[in-house]
C-alpha positions as CSV (number, residue, x, y, z in Angstrom):
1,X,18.8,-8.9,12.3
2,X,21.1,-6.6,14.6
3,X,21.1,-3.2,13.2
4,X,24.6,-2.6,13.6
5,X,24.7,-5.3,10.3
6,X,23.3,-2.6,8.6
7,X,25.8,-0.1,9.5
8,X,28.8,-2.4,9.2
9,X,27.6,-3.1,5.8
10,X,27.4,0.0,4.6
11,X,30.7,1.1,5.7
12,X,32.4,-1.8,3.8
13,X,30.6,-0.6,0.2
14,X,27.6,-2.7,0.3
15,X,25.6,0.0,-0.2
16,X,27.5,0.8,-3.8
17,X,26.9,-2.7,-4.6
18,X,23.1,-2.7,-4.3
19,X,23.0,0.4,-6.0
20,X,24.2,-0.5,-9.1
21,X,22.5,-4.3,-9.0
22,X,19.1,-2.3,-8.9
23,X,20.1,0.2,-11.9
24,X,21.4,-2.7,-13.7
25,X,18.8,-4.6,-16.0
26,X,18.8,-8.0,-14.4
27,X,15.8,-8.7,-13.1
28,X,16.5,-11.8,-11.1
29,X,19.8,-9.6,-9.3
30,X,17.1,-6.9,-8.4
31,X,14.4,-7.9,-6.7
32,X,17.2,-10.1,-4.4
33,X,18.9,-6.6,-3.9
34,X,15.5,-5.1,-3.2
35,X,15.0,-8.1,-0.6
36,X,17.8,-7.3,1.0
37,X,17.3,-3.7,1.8
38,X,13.9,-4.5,3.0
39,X,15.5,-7.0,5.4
40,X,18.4,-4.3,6.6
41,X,15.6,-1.7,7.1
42,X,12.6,-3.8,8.8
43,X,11.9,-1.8,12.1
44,X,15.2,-0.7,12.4
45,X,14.9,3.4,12.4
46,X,18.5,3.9,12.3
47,X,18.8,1.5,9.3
48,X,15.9,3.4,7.5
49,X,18.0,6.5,7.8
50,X,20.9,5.2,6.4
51,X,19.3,4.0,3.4
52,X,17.2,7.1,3.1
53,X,19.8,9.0,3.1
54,X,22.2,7.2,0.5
55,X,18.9,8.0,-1.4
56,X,17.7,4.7,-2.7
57,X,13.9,5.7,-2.6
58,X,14.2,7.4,-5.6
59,X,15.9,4.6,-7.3
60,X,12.5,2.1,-6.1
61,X,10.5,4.1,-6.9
62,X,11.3,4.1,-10.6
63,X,11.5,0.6,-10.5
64,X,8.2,0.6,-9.5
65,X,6.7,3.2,-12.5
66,X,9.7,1.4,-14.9
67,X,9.2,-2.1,-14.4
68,X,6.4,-3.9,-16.4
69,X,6.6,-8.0,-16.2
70,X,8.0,-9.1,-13.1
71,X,6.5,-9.9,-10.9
72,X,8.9,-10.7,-8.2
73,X,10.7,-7.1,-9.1
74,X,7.5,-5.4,-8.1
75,X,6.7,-7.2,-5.1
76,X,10.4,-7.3,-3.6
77,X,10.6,-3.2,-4.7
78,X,7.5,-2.7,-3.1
79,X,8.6,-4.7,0.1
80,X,11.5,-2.7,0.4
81,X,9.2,0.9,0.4
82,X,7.1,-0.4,2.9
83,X,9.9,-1.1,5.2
84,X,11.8,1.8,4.3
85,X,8.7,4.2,5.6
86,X,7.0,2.1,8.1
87,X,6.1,4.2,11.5
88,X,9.1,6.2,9.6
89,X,8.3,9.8,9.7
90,X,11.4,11.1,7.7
91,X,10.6,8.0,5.3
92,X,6.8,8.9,4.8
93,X,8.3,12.5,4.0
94,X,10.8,11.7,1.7
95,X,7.8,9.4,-0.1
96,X,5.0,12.2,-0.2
97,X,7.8,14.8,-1.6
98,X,8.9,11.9,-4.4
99,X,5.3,11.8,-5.1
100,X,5.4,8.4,-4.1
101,X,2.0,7.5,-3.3
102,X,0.6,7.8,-7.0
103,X,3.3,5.5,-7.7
104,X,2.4,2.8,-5.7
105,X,-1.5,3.3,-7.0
106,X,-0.1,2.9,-10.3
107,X,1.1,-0.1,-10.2
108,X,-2.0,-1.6,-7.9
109,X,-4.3,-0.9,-10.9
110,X,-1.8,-1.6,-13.5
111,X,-1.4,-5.5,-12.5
112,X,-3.8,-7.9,-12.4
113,X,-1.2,-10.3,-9.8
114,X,-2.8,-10.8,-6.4
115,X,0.5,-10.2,-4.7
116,X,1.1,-7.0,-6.4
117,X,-1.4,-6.0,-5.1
118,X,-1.8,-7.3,-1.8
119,X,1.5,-5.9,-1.3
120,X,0.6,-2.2,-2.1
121,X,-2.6,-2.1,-1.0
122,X,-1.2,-3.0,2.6
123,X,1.6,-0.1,2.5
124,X,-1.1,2.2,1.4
125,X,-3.4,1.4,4.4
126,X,0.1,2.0,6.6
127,X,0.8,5.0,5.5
128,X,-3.4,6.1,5.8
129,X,-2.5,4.7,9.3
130,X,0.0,6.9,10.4
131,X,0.1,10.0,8.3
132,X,-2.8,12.3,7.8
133,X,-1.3,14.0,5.0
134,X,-1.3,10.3,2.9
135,X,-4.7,9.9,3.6
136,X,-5.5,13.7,2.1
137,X,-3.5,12.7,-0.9
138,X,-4.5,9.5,-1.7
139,X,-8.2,10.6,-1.5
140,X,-7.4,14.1,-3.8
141,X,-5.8,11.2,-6.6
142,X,-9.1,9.5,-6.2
143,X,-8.3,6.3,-4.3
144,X,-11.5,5.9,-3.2
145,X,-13.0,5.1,-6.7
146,X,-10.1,3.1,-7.9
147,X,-10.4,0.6,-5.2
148,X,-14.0,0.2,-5.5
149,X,-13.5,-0.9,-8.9
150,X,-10.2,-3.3,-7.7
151,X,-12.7,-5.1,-5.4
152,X,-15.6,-5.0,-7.9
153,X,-13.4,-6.5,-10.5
154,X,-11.5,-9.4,-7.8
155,X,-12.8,-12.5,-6.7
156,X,-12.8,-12.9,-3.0
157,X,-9.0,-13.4,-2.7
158,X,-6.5,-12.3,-0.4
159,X,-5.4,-8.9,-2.3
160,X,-9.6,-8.2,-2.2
161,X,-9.0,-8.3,1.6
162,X,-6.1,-6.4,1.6
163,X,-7.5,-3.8,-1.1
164,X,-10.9,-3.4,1.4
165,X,-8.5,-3.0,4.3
166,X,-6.9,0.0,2.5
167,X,-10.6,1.7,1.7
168,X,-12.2,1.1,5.1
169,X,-8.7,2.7,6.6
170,X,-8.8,5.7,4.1
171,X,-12.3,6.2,5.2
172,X,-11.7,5.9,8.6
173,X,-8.7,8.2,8.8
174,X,-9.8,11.2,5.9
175,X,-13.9,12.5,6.2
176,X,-14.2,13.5,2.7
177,X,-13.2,10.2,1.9
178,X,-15.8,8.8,3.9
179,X,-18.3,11.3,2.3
180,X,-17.2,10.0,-0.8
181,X,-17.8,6.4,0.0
182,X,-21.4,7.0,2.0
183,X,-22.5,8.9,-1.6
184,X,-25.5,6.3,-3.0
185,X,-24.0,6.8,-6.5
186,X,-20.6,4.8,-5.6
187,X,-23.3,1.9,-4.8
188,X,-20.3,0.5,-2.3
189,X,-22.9,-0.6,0.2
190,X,-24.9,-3.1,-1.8
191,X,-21.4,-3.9,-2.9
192,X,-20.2,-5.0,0.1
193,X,-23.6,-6.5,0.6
194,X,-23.2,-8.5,-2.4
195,X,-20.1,-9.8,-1.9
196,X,-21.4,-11.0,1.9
197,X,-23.8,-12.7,0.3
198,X,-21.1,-14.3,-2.0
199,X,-18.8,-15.7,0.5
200,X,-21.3,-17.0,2.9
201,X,-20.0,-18.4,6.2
202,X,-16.9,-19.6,4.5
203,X,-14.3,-19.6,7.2
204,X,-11.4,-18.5,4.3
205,X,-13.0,-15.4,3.9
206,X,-14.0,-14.5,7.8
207,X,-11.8,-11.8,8.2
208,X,-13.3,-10.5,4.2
209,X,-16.4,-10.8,5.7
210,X,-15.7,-9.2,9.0
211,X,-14.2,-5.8,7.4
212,X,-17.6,-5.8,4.9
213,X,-20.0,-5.9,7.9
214,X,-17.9,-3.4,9.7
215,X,-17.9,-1.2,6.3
216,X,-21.5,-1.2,5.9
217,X,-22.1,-0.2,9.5
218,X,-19.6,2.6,8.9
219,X,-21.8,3.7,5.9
220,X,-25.1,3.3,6.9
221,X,-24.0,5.5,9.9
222,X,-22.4,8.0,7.4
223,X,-25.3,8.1,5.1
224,X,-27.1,9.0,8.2
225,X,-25.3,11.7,9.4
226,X,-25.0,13.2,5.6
227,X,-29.1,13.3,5.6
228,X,-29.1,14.9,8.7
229,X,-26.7,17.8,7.3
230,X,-28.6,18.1,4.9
């Protein structure tokens, strides 16, 4: 989409519009108007700033913590905050200051639907991508044994791939996280064990099974290095 769309669209009232769609209590209006900032904003930096500025984070954000049934709402809302603070340093900002990111943990432990989660545990291994500070957060809220107990609890599925992503990245990126995750009492490593053993040579869950064997070398390295210390 040109970004200049965006713009023009916003100078006409469109912006107006989709606020008070998403404040409204339709369900089947808001997660199209939710769509369709997520589609004005995708990679477009100028777009993000537009839409961060007319302030419409905060308004997703308590859709997010508000909304309870559907699904579509969360996922579409959830779209939309992804895009709106992808590689978006003002974005990330605005999200960490809203207190954002124990939003978005919220609502991956509070719903049982696969794209829920898939969908927020793929913003929060983003934002553990690109922003140190998320990472530091993330682990202080305890992240670390939340998702252990996501991936315990799911089937080999594409959120559980999504939700190991997020862990691996958060232990990759933050060292008190991966201290956290090498500690024998999580029991993450015969976890991940297990659940090689469980998918087998499956070719669906290659790229599961990929991230587990790259996670246990990651810990057995770890666990190493934390004996040495000591």
């Amino acid at each position: 989409m040109n970004p200049r769309f965006c713009l023009d669209f916003h100078k006409i009232g469109g912006f107006n519009v989709l606020r008070s769609i998403l404040v409204a209590s339709n369900p089947e209006l808001k997660w199209r108007a939710a769509d369709i900032i997520a589609t004005l904003v995708q990679n477009y930096e100028d777009c993000q700033k537009a839409v961060l500025d007319a302030d419409f984070l905060p308004i997703l954000l308590n859709i997010l913590d508000s909304e309870k049934e559907n699904e579509n709402v969360l996922v579409k809302t959830l779209f939309a905050v992804s895009a709106l603070t992808r590689d978006n340093k003002d974005g990330q900002e605005h999200l960490l200051r809203s207190d954002g990111l124990s939003v978005i943990l919220r609502v991956m432990c509070a719903h049982t639907s696969d794209r829920i989660k898939t969908k927020a545990a793929f913003m929060l291994s983003a934002l553990c991508s690109s922003e140190p500070r998320a990472s530091a957060e993330l682990h202080r809220m305890g992240m670390v044994s939340m998702l252990v107990a996501i991936y315990k609890e799911t089937e080999p599925c594409p959120s559980s791939e999504y939700v190991l992503s997020a862990l691996l990245t958060l232990a990759k990126t933050n060292s008190e996280a991966l201290k956290e995750c090498c500690n024998s009492d999580l029991g993450l490593k015969e976890v991940l064990q297990a659940r090689l053993k469980a998918m087998g040579n499956e070719e669906r869950f290659m790229e599961e099974s990929d991230l587990c064997v790259e996670f246990v070398g990651i810990l057995e390295r770890g666990q190493v290095d934390c004996s040495a210390e000591r």
